[in-house]
C-alpha positions as CSV (number, residue, x, y, z in Angstrom):
1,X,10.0,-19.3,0.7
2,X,11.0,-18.4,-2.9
3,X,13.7,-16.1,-3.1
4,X,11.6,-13.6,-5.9
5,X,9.1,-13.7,-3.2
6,X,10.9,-12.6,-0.6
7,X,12.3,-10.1,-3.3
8,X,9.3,-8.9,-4.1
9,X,8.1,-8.2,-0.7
10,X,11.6,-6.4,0.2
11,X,10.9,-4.2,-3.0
12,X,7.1,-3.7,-2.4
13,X,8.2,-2.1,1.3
14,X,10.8,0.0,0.0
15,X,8.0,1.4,-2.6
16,X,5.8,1.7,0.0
17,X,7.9,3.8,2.2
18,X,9.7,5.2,-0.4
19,X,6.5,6.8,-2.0
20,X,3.9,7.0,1.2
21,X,1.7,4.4,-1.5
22,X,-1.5,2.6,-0.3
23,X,-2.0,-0.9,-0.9
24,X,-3.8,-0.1,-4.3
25,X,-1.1,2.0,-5.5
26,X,1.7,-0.6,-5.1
27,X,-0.4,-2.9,-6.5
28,X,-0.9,-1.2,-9.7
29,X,2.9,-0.2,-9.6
30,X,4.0,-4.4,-9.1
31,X,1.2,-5.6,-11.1
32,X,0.2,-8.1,-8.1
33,X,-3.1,-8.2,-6.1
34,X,-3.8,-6.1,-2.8
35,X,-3.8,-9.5,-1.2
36,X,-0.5,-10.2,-2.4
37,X,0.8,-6.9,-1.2
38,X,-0.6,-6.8,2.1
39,X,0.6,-10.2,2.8
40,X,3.6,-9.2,1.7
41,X,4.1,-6.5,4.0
42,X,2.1,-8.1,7.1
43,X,3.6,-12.0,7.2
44,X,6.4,-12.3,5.0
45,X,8.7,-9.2,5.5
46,X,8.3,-10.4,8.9
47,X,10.1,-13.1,8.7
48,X,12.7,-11.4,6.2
49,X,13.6,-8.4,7.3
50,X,10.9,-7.0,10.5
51,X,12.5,-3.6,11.1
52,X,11.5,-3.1,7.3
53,X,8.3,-4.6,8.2
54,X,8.0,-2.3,10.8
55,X,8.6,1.0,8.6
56,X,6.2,-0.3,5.8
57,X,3.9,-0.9,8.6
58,X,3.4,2.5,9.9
59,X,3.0,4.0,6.2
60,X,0.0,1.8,5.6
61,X,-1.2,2.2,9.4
62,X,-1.2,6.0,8.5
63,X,-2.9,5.3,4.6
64,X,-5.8,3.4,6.6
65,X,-6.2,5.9,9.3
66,X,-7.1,8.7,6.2
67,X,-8.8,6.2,3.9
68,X,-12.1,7.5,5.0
69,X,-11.2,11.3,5.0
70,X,-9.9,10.6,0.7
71,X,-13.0,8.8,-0.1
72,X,-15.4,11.5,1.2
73,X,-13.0,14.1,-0.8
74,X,-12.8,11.4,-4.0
75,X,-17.0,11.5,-3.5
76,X,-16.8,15.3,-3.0
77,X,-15.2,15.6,-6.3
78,X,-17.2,13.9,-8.1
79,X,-20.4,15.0,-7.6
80,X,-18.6,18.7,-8.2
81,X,-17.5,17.6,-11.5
82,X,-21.0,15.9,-12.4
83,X,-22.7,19.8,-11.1
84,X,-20.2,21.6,-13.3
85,X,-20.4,19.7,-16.3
């Protein structure tokens, strides 16, 4: 493996933790795909560093365990900004 890659995977799981981000947010923040990301996290930081891979692990088993309740509250939202407008 490339050594920016396995870099950029170190970095991306520090962010992760660091800020409680989602996929999507790190994404935006590196300016790579949430493929790229989520492999990241789930296969190469394995192989790296996996006690890392472990922290980063439980942030994004956490962010997908709420993704549904912060989309019905993103929809909520909107529809209360399209009724007060």
């Amino acid at each position: 493996m490339k050594e920016y890659i396995e870099e950029r995977a170190v970095d991306i799981a520090n962010y992760i933790i660091e800020h409680d981000a989602t996929v999507r947010q790190t994404a935006k923040a590196f300016g790579v795909s949430k493929s790229t990301v989520h492999k990241d996290v789930t296969t190469r930081l394995e192989l790296i560093n996996p006690a890392l891979a472990k922290r980063a692990r439980k942030v994004l088993d956490v962010n997908k365990s709420e993704r549904h309740i912060r989309g019905g509250l993103a929809t909520k939202e909107k529809y209360m900004q399209q009724h007060c407008v």
